[in-house]
C-alpha positions in Angstrom: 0.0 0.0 0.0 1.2 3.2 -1.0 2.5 6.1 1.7 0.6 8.6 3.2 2.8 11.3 1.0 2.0 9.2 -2.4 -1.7 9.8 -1.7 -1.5 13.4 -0.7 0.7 13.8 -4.3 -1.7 12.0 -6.1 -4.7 14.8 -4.7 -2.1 17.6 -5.6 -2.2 16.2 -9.1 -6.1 15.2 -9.6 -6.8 18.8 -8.3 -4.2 20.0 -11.5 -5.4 18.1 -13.3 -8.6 19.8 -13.8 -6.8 22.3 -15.4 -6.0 19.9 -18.4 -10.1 19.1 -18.2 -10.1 22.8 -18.7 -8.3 23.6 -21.6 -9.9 19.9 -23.6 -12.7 21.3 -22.8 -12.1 25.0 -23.9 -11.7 23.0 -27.9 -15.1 21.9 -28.0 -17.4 24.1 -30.3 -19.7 26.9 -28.4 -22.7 24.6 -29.4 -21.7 21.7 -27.2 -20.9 22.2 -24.1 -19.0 19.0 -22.0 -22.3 17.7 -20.5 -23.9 17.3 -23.9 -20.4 16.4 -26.0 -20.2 13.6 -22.7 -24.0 12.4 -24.3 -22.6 12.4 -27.5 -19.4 10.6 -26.9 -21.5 7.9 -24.8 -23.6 6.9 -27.5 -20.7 6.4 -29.5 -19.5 4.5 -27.5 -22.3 2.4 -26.6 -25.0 2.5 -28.7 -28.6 3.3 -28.7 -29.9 3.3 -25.0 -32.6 4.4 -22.2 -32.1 7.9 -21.1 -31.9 5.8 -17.4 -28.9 4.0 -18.7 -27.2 7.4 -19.7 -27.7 8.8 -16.8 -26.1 5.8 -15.2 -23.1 6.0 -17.6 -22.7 10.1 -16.5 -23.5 9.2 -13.1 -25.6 12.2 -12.6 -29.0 13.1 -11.8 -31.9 11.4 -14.7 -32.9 15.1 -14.4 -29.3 16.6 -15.8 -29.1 13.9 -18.0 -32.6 14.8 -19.4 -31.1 18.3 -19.9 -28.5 17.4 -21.8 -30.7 15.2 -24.1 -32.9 17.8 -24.7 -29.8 20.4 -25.5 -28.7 17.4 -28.3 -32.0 16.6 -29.7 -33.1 20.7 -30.1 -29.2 20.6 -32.5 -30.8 17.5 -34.2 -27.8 15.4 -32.9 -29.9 12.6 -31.7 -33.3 11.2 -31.8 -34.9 9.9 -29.6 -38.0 7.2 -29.9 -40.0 5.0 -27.6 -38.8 2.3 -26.1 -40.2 -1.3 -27.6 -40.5 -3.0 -24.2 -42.0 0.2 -22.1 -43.4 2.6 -24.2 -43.1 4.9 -21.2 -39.1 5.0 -21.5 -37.5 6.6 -24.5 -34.2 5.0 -26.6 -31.6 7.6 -27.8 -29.2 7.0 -30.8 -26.7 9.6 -32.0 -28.3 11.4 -35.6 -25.8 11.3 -39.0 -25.7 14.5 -37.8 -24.4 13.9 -34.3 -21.9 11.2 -35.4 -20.2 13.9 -37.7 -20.6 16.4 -34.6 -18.8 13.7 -32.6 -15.8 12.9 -35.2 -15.3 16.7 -35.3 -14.7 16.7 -31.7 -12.6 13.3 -31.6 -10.4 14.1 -34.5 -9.7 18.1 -32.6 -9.4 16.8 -29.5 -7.0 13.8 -30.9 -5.1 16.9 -32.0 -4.7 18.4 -29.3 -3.6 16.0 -27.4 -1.0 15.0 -29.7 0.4 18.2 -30.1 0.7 18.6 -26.2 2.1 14.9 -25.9 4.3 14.9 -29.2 7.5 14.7 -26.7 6.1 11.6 -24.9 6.9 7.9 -26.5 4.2 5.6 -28.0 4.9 3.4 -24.8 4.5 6.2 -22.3 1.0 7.6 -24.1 -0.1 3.5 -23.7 1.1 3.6 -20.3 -0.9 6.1 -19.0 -3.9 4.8 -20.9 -3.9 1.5 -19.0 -3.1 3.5 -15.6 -6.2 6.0 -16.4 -8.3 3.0 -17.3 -7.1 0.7 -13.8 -7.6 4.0 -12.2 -11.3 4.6 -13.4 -11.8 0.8 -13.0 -11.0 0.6 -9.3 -13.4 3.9 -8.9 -16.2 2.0 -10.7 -15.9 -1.4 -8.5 -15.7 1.0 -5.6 -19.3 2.6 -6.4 -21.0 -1.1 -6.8 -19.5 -2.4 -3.7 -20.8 -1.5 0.1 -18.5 1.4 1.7 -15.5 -0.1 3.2 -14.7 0.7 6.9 -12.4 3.5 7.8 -8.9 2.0 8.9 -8.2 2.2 12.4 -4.9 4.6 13.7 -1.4 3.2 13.6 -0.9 0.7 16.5 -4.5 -0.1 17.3 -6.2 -3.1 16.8 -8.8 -3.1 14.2 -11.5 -5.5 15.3 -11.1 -4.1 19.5 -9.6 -1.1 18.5 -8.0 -1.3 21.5 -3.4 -1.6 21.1 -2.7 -4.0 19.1 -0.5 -6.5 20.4 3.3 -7.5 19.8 
């Protein structure tokens, strides 16, 4: 298990981090916003779904996730039609017009990424990949299990809590 001090670096650099959020996010065009380029690059991804299942994918409210539907259906990015086995739930698909809205943003953002990278190897770019996908991976086992217990201080026992002994 990592140190203390590894942990506290790792918060210094998630908090910087943001600021590399930022700027990707600062490329997209003024018609798409992140929350509704996130819908776009979800279906994709993934495929036709239930507005339920996208919300699940965001992991945001099925209110913010309706939002952002509406904002991509009003641009005629995607469609949306009733679902076969509950007519009360609705299936979206990206549009021709959203899957050319999304390559635009893949192929800029691509860009960008290898401008800022072009000093970093083919190994080091697939390095990170796998660490950023382990990473999001231990996040996403950690939301579908029950909350572990907090560990108890240095030294104490953790089923008595009482010193542990030597």
């Amino acid at each position: 298990m990592a140190a203390q001090a590894q942990y506290e670096e790792l918060i210094r650099q998630f908090s910087a981090f943001g600021a590399v959020k930022r700027e990707m996010g600062r490329i997209l065009p003024s018609d798409c916003p992140s929350g509704s380029a996130a819908v776009l690059t979800l279906l994709g991804r993934h495929g036709d779904m239930r507005v339920s299942r996208l919300a699940e994918l965001l992991a945001v409210d099925l209110s913010v996730t309706s939002r952002h539907v509406a904002h991509v259906a009003d641009r005629g990015w995607i469609e949306r039609s009733p679902d076969p086995a509950d007519k009360r739930s609705r299936i979206v698909g990206l549009t021709p017009e959203g899957r050319h809205k999304l390559d635009e943003m893949s192929l800029a953002t691509s860009r960008m990424l290898a401008d800022r990278l072009d000093d970093w190897s083919d190994e080091e770019v697939a390095q990170l990949t796998r660490l950023m996908t382990r990473l999001r991976a231990s996040f996403d086992d950690c939301r579908a299990a029950p909350p572990r217990p907090a560990p108890p201080p240095d030294g104490l026992d953790a089923t008595t809590r009482t010193p542990a002994s030597t």
